[in-house]
N, C-alpha and C positions, 0 to 999 in steps of 0.2 A: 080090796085092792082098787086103789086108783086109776081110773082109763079114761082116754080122750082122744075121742074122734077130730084128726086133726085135720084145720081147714087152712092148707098151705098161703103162702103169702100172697099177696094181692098187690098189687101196684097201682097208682095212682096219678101216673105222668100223661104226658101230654103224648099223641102219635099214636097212631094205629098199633105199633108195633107192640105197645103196651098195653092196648087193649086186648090183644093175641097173648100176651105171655100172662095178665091176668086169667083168663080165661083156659088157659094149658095150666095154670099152678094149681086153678082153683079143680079142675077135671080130674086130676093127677092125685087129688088128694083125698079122693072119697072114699079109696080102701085103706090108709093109715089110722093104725091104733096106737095107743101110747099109752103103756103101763109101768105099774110102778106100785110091789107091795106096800098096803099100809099108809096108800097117801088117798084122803077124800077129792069126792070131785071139785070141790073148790079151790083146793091149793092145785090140782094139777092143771085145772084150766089159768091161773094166774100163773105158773111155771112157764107153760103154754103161752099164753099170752107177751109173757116177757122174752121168749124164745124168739117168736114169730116178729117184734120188732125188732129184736137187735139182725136180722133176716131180713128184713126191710131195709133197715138202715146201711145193710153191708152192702146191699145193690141199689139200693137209692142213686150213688154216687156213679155207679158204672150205669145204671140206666137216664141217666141227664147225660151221658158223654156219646152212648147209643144216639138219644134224639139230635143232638148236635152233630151227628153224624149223618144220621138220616135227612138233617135239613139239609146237607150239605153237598151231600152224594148224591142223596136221594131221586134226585133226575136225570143224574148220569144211571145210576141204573134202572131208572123206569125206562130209560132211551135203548138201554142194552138189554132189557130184558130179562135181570135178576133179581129188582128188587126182594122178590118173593125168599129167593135163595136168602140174603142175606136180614131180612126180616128175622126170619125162621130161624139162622143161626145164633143173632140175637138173643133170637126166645129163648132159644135153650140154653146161649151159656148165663143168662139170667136167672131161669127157671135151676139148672144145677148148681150157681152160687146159692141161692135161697134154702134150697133142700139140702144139699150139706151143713150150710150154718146152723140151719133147724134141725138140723138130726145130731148136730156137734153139742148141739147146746142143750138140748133135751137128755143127750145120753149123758150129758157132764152131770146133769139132775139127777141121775139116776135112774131113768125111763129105759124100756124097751119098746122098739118100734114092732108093731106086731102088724102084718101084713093080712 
């Protein structure tokens, strides 16, 4: 039976913000398993692999429009006193586009997420 220890998407943008939701995706994903009778570990890590880009690629686009945001706002709410808040919401609707795509894409393979 094929399994793999799944290491969630990673981000690569510019902005703290990013640095935070790398670091939440990559925390988040140390108890995901991923199985699938009958497949070795090599095809399941290149399933894998081809999962976790198209996962990147789907928040690539939303996390450049986050930073554009952040450069923009960004000191109206450091002035107010929220950035934090909306950093944080960032992270997560970044961190849950990623983990859906990757969980859409892996179960379209055939896998089960094993917790």
């Amino acid at each position: 039976m094929g399994e793999l220890r799944s290491r969630r998407v990673k981000q690569t943008l510019p902005g703290p913000v990013f640095l935070i939701l790398g670091l939440a995706i990559a925390g988040c994903a140390i108890g995901a398993r991923w199985s699938k009778p009958g497949v070795d570990s090599d095809a399941a890590r290149a399933d894998f692999a081809q999962c976790q880009g198209l996962a990147n690629d789907a928040t690539l686009h939303d996390s450049g429009i986050d930073a554009d945001i952040l450069a923009s706002r960004g000191q109206d709410w450091s002035n107010q006193g929220t950035l934090g808040v909306h950093r944080a919401a960032m992270t997560a609707m970044a961190y849950g586009r990623a983990d859906a795509v990757l969980d859409q894409c892996m179960a379209s393979k055939g896998y089960t997420r094993q917790r």
